[in-house]
Every structure is written in structure tokens, then in C-alpha cells.
C-alpha positions as CSV (number, residue, x, y, z in Angstrom):
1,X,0.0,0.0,0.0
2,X,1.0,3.6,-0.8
3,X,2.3,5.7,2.5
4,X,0.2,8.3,1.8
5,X,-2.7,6.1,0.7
6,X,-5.1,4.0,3.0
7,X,-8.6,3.3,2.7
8,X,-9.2,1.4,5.6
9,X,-7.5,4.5,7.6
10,X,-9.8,6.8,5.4
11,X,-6.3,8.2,3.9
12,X,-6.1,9.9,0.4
13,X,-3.4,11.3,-1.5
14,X,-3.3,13.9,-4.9
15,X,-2.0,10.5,-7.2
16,X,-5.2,9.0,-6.1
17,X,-7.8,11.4,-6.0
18,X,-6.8,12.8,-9.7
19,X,-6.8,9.2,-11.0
20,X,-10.4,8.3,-9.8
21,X,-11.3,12.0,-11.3
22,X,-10.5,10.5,-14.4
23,X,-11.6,7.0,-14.6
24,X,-13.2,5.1,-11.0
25,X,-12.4,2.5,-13.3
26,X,-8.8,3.2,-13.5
27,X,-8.5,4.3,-9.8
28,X,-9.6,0.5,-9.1
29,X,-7.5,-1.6,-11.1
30,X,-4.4,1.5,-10.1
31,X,-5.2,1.5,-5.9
32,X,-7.6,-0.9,-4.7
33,X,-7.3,-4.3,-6.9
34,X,-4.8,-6.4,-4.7
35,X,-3.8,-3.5,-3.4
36,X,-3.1,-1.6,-6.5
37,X,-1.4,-2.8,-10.0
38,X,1.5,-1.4,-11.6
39,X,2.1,-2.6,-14.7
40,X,6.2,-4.9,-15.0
41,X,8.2,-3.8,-17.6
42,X,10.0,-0.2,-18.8
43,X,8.9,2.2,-17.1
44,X,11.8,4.9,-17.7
45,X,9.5,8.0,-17.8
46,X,8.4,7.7,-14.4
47,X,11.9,5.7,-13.1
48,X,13.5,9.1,-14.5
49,X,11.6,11.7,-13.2
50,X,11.8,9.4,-9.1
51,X,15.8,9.6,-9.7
52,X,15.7,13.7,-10.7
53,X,13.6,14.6,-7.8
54,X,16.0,12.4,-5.8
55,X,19.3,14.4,-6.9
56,X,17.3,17.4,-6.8
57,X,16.4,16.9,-3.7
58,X,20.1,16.2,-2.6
59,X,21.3,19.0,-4.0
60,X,19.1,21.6,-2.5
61,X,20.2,19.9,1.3
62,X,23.2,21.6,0.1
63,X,25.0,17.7,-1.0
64,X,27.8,18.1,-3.7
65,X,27.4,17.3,-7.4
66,X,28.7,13.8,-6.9
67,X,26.4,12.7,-4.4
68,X,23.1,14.0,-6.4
69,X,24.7,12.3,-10.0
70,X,24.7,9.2,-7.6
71,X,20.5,9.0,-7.8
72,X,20.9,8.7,-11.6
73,X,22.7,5.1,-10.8
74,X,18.8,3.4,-10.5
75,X,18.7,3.9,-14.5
76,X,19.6,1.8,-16.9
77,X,23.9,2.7,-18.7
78,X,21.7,1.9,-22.5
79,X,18.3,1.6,-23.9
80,X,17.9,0.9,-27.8
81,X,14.7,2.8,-27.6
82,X,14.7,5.9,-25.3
83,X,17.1,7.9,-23.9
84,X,16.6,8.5,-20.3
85,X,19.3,6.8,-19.4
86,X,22.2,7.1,-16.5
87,X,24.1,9.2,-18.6
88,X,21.4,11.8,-20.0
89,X,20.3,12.2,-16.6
90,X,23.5,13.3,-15.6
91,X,24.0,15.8,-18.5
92,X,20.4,17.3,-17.8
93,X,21.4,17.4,-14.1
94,X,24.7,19.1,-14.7
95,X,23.0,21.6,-16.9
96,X,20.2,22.0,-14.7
97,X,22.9,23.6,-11.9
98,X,24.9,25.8,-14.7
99,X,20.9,27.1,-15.4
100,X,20.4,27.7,-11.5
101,X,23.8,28.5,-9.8
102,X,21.8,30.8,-7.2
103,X,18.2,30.8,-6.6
104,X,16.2,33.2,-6.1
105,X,14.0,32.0,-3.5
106,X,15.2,30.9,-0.4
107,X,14.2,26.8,0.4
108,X,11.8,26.8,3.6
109,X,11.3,23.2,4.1
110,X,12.3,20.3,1.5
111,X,10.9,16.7,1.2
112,X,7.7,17.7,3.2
113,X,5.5,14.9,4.4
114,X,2.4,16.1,4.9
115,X,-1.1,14.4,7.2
116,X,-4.0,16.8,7.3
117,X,-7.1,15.8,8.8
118,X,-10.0,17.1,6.6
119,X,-13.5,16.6,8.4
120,X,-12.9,12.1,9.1
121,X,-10.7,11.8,6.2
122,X,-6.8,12.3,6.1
123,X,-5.1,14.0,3.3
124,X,-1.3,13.2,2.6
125,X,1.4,14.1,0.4
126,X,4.8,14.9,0.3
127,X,5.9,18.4,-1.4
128,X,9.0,18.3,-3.4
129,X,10.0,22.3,-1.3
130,X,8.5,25.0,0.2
131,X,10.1,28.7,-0.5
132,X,9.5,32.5,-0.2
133,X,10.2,34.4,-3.2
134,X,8.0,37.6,-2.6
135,X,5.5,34.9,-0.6
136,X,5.2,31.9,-0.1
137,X,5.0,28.7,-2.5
138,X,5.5,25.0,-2.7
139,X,8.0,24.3,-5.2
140,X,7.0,21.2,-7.7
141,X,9.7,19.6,-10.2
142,X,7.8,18.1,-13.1
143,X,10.1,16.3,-15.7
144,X,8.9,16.4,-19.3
145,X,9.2,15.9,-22.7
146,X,7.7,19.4,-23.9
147,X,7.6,22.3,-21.5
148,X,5.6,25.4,-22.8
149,X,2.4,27.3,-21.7
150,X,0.3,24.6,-22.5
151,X,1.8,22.4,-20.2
152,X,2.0,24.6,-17.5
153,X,-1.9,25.5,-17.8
154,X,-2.7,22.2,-17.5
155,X,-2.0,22.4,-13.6
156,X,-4.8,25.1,-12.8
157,X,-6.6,23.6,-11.3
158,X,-5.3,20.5,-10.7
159,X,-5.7,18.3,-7.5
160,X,-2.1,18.0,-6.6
161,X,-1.0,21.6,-7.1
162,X,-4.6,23.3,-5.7
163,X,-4.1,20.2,-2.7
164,X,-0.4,20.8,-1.9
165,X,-0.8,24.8,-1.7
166,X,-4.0,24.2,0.5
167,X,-1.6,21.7,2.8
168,X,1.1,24.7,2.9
169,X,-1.7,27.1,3.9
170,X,-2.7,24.8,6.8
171,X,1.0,24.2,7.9
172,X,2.3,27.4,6.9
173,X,-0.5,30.1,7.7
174,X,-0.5,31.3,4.2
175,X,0.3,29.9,0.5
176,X,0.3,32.0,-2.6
177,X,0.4,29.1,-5.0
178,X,3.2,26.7,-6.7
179,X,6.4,27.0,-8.7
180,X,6.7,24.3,-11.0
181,X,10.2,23.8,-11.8
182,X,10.1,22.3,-15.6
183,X,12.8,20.4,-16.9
184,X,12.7,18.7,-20.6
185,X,14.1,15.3,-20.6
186,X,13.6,15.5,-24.9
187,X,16.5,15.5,-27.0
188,X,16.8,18.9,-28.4
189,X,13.9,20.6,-26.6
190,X,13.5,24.6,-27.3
191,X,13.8,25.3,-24.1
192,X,15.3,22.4,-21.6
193,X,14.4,24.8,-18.2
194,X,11.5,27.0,-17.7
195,X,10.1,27.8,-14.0
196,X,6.3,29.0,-14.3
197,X,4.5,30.6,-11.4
198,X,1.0,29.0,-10.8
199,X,-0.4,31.4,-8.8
200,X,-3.9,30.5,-6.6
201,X,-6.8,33.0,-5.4
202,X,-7.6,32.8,-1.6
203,X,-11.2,31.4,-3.0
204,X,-9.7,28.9,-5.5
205,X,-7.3,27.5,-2.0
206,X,-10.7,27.7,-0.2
207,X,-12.5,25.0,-2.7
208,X,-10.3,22.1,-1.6
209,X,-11.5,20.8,1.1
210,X,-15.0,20.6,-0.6
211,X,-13.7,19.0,-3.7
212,X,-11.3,16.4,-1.5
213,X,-14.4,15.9,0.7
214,X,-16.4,15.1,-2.6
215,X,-14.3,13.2,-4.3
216,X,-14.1,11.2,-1.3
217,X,-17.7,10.4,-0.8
218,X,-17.8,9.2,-4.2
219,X,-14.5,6.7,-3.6
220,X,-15.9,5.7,-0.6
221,X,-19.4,4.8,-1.9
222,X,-17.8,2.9,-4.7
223,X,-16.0,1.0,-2.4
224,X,-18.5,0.0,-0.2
225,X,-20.8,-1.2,-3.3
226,X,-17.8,-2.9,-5.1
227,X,-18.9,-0.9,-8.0
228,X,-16.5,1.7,-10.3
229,X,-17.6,3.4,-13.5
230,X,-15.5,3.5,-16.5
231,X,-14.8,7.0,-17.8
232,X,-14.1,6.0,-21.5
233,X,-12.6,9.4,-22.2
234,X,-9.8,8.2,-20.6
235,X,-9.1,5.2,-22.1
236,X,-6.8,6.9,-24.8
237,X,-5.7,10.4,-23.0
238,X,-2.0,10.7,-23.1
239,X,-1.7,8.0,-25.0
240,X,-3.5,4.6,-24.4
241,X,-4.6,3.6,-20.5
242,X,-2.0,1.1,-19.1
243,X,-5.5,-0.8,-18.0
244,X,-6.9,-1.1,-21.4
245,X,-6.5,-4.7,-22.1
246,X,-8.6,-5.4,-18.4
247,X,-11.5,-3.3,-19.3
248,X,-11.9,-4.7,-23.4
249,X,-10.5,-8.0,-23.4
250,X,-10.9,-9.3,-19.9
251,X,-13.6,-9.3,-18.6
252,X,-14.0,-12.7,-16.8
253,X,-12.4,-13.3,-13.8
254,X,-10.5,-16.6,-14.8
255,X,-9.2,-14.9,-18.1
256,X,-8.5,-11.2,-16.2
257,X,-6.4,-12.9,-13.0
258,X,-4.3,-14.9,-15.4
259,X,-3.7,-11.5,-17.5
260,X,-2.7,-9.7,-14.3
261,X,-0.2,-11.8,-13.2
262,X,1.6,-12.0,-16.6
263,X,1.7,-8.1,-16.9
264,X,1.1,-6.3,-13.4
265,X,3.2,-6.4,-10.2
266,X,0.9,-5.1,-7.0
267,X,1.7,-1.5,-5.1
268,X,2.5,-3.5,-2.1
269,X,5.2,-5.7,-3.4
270,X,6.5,-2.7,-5.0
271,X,6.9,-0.9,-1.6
272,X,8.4,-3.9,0.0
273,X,11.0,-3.4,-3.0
274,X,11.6,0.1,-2.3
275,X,11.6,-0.3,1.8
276,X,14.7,-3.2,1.1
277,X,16.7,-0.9,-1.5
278,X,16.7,2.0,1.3
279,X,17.7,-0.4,3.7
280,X,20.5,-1.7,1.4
281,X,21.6,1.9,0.3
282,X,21.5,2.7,4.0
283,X,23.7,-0.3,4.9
284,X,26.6,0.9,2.3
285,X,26.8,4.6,3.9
């Protein structure tokens, strides 16, 4: 089970929430089936963007070049068909600090872990940093193939941004929105940095409880009634839905089971995983 996700201790994070936004179908099969699937195989867009935030995250705790690098070392040396790889992490990194040498606002809090109690429910999260630069904003690093206007817009509103500068807010005593720290991981992008300030009115921070609340009755009904709607819209946004083949070609238990364990590993076993890594890493320091 995710640490920042528990149904049985009424416990919701962004990931989930925006997932059963899209699809209850999809929020199933991703958090509640077994535990949650996650699909085996490549998976170097999201491996990539876990070992950035990781030397990112080293870095701004003041660590030297060599030590952040060292997060890059969970990637693969080659791939024949992408290039996220240990080295191109590196090179973005190393770029990324020539970009940045000083920032301008000055780090609060990093690697924020967050519980809020909202009415019975808990929300949780973890905010990549928290700094003032003429206020107050949670900094998010979002790694990406095309940065632009576009892409930035797309994250107002959005349930992790409007959620984390709400949890700020609460912790804080004031928020005025997000930074989100692009970084292109394409090729030759135009532009392989841009920072875009997603600012938030005191009335759009004021909605989220409501909508978490919301969004929670509905999980929590669907739960209770075994029962989750598919949102077909979703099945082929940003490409096609890692779940497609459970909702068209299996339908029957026997048939969907035996799919799952040839192509799906569960959250749980994945967090045992990541739980005997740390330990490892920690071992070797």
C-alpha cells in the first residue's frame, strides 16, 4: 500500500484522488485491486523523473554534485529505444545547476511529508520544497518531454497543485500558489528549463477541502458497493490507458487474473521493493 494512501484508515493522496477524477475505473485496477497494479516492464519515464527529484532533492540539502549524480545510478547505462538513461540524466542534471547556480527564493522546508485531517478523512502528500520568493510557494519539479504554456496550464486547477498549496496554507498560515520547476528530458527541446508561477486566489485555495471531501464520498461509496464506472474518455488520453486490455478484453475473472499476473506487479510488493533498497543503500553509507 502507498504511505500516503489507506482506505481502511480513510487516507487519500493527490495520485489517487486525480486518477479516480478521471476514470473510478482506473483508480480501481491502479489502488484498490490487490492493493493496486502497476504494470512490469519499462517504465523509464516515471523511473526518471523518481531519480531527478532524488538528486534534486540532494542538491538543494546543500550535497555536492557527486552525491546528487549518484540517484541517476537506479537507471539503466543503455536503452535501444529511449534515452533516459544514466548518462542523459547526468548531463540534464549538470546543466540544470549551470541554469540555476543561485536561486532566487530561499528553500523553507524540503521533502515535506504532509497528514491533514479534513473533516474524518486524512489527506497526505509529500511536497518536493517549500520557499518565499516575494510569498510563499510549494516548489514542484515536473520532468517532461515538452515544456511550454500549455503544459503549465494544465496544472490550474489541478488536484495535486490546488491540494499541496491548501496543505502549505494549513501548515504554513499562508500559500500563494506553486512554482513548477520544468525540466525537458527530450533530445533537443527549445527550451530544456523554464520555472512558471501558478499562482492561486484565496477562493480557488478555499475550494479544496470541498472537492477532497467530494471526491471522497464518491470513492468511498464505490468501495463500499464494489462498483466503479468507466470513464471512457480516458481510455486513450496521453496515450493509451496502461489498463486497457482489463477493461476490453478481460472481462471474466478466470481470463482477467491470469492476464494480471503475466503483466502487473501489486503497489505492495513494490513498496516492500523500495523499503529493502533504502535499507541496502543505508547499509553501504
Amino acid at each position: 500500500m502507498n504511505e500516503n494512501f489507506d482506505v481502511s484508515k480513510r487516507m487519500y493522496n493527490s495520485s489517487s484522488l486525480a486518477d479516480y477524477m478521471g476514470c473510478p475505473r482506473l483508480f480501481y485496477w491502479a489502488w484498490i485491486h490487490k492493493g493496486g497494479l502497476v504494470p512490469l516492464g519499462p517504465r523509464s519515464a516515471l523511473d526518471f523523473g523518481s531519480a531527478f527529484h532524488e538528486a534534486l532533492l540532494v542538491w538543494y540539502r546543500k550535497g555536492t554534485v557527486e552525491e546528487a549524480v549518484a540517484k541517476f545510478n537506479t537507471l539503466p547505462a543503455a536503452l535501444e529505444d529511449d534515452i533516459r538513461t544514466r548518462g542523459w540524466g547526468e548531463t540534464i542534471f549538470k546543466k540544470y545547476i549551470e541554469q540555476y547556480p543561485d536561486e532566487a527564493g530561499r528553500t523553507l522546508h524540503l521533502e515535506v511529508k504532509f497528514r491533514v485531517e479534513i473533516g474524518e478523512r486524512i489527506y497526505s502528500g509529500t511536497m518536493d520544497r517549500i520557499e518565499k520568493w516575494n510569498g510563499i510557494y510549494v516548489t514542484d519539479h515536473k520532468t517532461t518531454a515538452r515544456l511550454g504554456l500549455s503544459f503549465f496550464e494544465t496544472y490550474r486547477p489541478h488536484p495535486q497543485i490546488d491540494g499541496y498549496v491548501w496543505a502549505c496554507r494549513d501548515l504554513l498560515g499562508e500559500c500563494n500558489g506553486a512554482i513548477l520547476n520544468g525540466i525537458s528530458t527530450a533530445a533537443n527541446p527549445k527550451e530544456r528549463f523554464q520555472r512558471f508561477i501558478s499562482s492561486r486566489t484565496p477562493d480557488e485555495i478555499d475550494q479544496w477541502p470541498t472537492i477532497f471531501s467530494d471526491t471522497v464520498d464518491d470513492i468511498e461509496r464505490d468501495v463500499e458497493r464494489k462498483h466503479f464506472r468507466q470513464c471512457t474518455t480516458h481510455c486513450h488520453k496521453w496515450g493509451k490507458c496502461k489498463f486497457w486490455e482489463l477493461c476490453v478484453y478481460h472481462q471474466k475473472d478466470e481470463m482477467r487474473e491470469k492476464y494480471i499476473e503475466g503483466a502487473f506487479t501489486t503497489r505492495p510488493e513494490e513498496l516492500e521493493r523500495e523499503k529493502a533498497k533504502e535499507a541496502k543503500e543505508t547499509q553501504h553509507q
